[in-house]
C-alpha angles and dihedrals in degrees: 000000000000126000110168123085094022104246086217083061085051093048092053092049092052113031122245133012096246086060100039087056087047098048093043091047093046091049091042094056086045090050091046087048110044104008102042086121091062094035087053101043086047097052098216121113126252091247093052095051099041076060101050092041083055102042084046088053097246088127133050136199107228117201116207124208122239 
């Protein structure tokens, strides 16, 4: 379960649920991908860090316009 940072604060920041799963998963598959060294010499899961970079504003959801 995560606690830090509050999901209901994430949420806030991003939208709506639905996008906040999707922006955490996409940044989690690009950290495991091209960042597992930091990830590993960090100690804190993909998942973890794509939610504080986003809690801290370093990522951002981008809608797109049909």
């Amino acid at each position: 379960m995560m606690i830090d940072p509050p999901i209901d604060k994430l949420v806030d920041k991003v939208g709506c649920k639905y996008a906040l799963v999707c922006l955490i998963t996409k940044r989690a598959r690009y950290l495991l991908d091209k960042k597992a060294e930091m990830l590993e010499a960090e100690n804190i899961r993909a998942v973890s860090c794509a939610a504080y970079e986003t809690y801290e504003g370093k990522v951002e959801a981008r809608y797109e316009d049909d």
